[in-house]
C-alpha positions in Angstrom: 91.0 97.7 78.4 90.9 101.4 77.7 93.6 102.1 81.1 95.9 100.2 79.6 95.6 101.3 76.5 96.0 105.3 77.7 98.8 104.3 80.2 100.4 102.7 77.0 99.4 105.7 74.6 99.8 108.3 77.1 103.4 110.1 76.4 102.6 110.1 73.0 99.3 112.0 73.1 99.3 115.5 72.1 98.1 118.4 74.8 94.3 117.9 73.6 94.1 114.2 73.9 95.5 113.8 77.1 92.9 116.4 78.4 90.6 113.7 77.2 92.6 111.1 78.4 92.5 112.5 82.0 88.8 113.6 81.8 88.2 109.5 81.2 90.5 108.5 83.7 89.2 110.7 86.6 85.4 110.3 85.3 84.7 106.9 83.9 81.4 106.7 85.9 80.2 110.1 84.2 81.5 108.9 81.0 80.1 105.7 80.3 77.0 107.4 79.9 78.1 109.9 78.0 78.0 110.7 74.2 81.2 111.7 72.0 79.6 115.4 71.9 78.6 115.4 75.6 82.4 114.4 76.1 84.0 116.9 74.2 82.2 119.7 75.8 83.1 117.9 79.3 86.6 118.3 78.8 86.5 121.5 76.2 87.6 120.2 72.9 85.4 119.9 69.7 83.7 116.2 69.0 86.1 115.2 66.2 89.0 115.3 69.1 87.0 112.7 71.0 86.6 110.3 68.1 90.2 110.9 66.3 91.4 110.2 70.2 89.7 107.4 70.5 90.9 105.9 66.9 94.1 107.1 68.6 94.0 104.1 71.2 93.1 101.6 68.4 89.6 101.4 68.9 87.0 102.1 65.6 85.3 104.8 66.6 84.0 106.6 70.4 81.3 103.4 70.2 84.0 101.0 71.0 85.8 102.9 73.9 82.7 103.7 75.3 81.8 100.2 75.3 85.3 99.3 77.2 84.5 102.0 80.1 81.2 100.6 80.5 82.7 97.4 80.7 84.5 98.7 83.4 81.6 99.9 85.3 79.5 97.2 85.0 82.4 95.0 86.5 82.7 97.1 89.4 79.6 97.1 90.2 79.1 93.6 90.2 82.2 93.5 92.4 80.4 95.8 95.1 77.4 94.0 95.4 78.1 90.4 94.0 81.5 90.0 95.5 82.8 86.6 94.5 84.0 84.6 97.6 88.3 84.7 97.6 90.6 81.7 98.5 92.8 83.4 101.7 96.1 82.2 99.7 94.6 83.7 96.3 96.6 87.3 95.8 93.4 89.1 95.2 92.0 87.1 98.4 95.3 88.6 100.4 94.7 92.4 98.8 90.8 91.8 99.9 91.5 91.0 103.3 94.4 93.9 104.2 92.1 96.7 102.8 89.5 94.8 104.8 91.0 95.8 107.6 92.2 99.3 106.8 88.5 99.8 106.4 88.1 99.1 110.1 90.3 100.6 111.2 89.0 104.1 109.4 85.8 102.8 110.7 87.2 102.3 114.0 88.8 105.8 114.0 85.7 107.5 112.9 84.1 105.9 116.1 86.9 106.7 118.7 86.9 110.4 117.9 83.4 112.0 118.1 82.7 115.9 117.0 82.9 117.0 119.8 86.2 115.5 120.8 87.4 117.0 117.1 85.7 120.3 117.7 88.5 120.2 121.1 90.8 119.3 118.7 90.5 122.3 116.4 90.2 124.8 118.8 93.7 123.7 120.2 94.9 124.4 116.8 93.6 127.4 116.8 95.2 128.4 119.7 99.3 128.1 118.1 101.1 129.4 115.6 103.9 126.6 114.6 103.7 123.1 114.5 106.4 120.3 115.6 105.7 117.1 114.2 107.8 114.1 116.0 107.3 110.4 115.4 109.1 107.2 115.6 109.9 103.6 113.7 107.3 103.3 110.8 105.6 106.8 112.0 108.8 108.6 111.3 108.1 109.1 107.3 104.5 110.2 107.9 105.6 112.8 110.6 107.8 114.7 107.7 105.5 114.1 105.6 102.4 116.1 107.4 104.8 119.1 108.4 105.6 119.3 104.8 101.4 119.4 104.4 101.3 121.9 106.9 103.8 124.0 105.4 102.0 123.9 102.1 99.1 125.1 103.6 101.1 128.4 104.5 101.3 127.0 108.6 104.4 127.2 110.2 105.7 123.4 110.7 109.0 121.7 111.4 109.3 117.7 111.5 111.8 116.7 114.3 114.1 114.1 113.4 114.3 111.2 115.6 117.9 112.4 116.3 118.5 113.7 120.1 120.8 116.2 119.0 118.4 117.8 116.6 115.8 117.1 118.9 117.4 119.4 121.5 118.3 122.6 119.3 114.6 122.6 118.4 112.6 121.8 121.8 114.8 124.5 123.3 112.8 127.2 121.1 109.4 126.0 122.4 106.8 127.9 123.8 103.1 128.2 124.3 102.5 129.4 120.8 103.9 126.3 119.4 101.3 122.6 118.7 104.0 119.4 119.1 101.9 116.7 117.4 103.6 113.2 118.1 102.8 110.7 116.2 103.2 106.9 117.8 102.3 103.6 115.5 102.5 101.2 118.0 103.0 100.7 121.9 106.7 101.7 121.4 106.1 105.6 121.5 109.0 106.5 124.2 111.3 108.6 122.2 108.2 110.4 121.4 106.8 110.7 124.6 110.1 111.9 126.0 110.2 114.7 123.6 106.7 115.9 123.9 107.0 115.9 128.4 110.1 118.0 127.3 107.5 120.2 125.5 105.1 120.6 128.0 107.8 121.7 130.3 108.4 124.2 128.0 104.9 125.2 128.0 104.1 124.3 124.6 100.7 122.3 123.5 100.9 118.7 123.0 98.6 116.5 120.5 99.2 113.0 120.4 97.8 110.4 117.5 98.2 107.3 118.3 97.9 103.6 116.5 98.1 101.8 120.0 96.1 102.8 123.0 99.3 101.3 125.3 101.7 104.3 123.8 103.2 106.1 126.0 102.3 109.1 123.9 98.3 108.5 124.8 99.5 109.3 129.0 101.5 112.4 128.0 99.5 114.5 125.3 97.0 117.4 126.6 94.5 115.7 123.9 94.7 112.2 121.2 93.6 111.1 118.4 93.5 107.2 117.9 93.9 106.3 115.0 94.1 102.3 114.4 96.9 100.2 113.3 96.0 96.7 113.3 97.4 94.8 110.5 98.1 91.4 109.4 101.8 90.3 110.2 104.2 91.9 112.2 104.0 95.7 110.8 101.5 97.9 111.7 99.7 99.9 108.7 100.0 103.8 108.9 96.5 104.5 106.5 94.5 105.4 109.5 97.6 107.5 110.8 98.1 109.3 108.1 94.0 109.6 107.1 93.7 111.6 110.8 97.1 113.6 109.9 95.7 114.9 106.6 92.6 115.1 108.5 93.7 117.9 111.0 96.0 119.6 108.1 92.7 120.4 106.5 91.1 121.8 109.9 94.1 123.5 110.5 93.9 125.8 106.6 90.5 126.4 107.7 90.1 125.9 103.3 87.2 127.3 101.5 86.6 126.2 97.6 88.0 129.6 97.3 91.4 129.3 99.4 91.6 125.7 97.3 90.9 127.8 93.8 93.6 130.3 95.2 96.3 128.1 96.3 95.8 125.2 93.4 96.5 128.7 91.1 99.3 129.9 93.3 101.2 126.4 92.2 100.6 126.0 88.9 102.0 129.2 88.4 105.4 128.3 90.2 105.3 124.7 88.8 105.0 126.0 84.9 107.5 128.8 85.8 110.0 126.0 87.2 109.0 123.3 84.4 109.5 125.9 81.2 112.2 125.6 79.2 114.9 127.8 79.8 115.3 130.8 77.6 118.9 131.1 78.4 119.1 127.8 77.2 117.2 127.6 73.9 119.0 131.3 72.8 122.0 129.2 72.9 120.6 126.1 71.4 119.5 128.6 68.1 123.0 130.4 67.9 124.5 129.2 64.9 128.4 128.1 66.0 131.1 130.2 64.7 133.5 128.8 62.4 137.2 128.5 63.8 
């Protein structure tokens, strides 16, 4: 197939055929019906690019590596609406059923909090300027992670170690400028719970998202979003968690396409700044060792 064959090819591909390579990648749909010309003006290179790339993979010519992607599609398609019934021990028949039921649970999600409860939502954040994020057990990694979102965004977030020392130097600061999200997988939310009744002492705004309706953290937050986290087995799954946490990220940057253009250009300049190769470095590469 023609993924395996670019994931295989891929490190080996000059600048020009891995913009065609990622064009395919992120647009098979668009691709399949497209010609080698339509292609190459897609992704900005001339039409011979598109066929020597494709000769590049092994294939003939663009016919056959069009053919592959179409292959592709078609199978997918027949997959969506021909699904072919899946023994409960088969592998695929276990990878069915767990997606299955993160599905639900978006759905479920999507159900539980109306507009008008997210339009309440969003005017809360509206309303600070810092985030806390705190969570617990399998919560705990999605909690730094969505202060690290936050922060990206250019909003002023901390993530709050589950760690009661830590936990005290930082809920001292509090005040009614500042949003404590808590974040709580299952019914076993008290550490969080604790920490956000500390910051609502401290008058600071509380916003609990939840897994478990029988959290703690749904009695103690001034508003919740539930977010679902049945699973199969013993551990709960954290997609819908952190589908509502990227969620409210998003409302909180208040982005535009032209915020998005800005701040995806604001990055790649620092990323190809920190990825070049350093002059220092290469001057000293190119000086010619003296003899001794």
């Amino acid at each position: 197939m023609y993924r395996e064959k670019i994931r295989e090819y891929y490190d080996h591909l000059s600048r020009s055929y891995r913009k065609v390579a990622d064009y395919i990648m992120s647009n098979y749909y668009d691709v399949a019906f497209m010609t080698a010309a339509q292609l190459a003006y897609a992704v900005g290179v001339d039409t011979t690019t598109v066929v020597r790339f494709s000769q590049r993979l092994g294939y003939n010519g663009y016919p056959d590596l069009l053919h592959d992607v179409r292959e592709q599609v078609k199978s997918e398609i027949y997959a969506a609406y021909e699904p072919k019934p899946l023994a409960p021990n088969n592998p695929a028949g276990v990878f069915n059923d767990r997606i299955e039921q993160e599905r639900q649970n978006l759905q479920q999600m999507l159900v539980q909090n109306p507009p008008v409860h997210l339009e309440a939502v969003a005017r809360l954040i509206e309303s600070i300027e810092r985030v806390v994020v705190v969570g617990e057990g399998y919560a705990e990694a999605v909690a730094e992670m969505v202060a690290q979102q936050f922060r990206h965004r250019g909003i002023r977030a901390d993530y709050l170690p589950n760690d009661a020392v830590k936990k005290a130097a930082t809920l001292m600061t509090l005040d009614s400028n500042v949003l404590v999200i808590g974040i709580s997988a299952t019914a076993y939310g008290r550490d969080v719970a604790r920490a956000m009744e500390f910051a609502r002492a401290r008058g600071a705004k509380t916003l609990g998202i939840i897994g478990s309706l029988a959290s703690p953290v749904n009695r103690i937050s001034d508003l919740v979003i539930y977010a679902p986290t049945e699973a199969i087995g013993p551990l709960p799954s954290i997609v819908a968690l952190d589908a509502a946490l990227s969620g409210l990220v998003l409302i909180a940057a208040k982005e535009s396409e032209a915020t998005v253009d800005r701040h995806l250009d604001a990055f790649e300049a620092a990323y190809q700044f920190l990825t070049q190769e350093d002059v220092i470095t290469a001057m000293e590469a190119a000086r010619v060792p003296e003899e001794a």
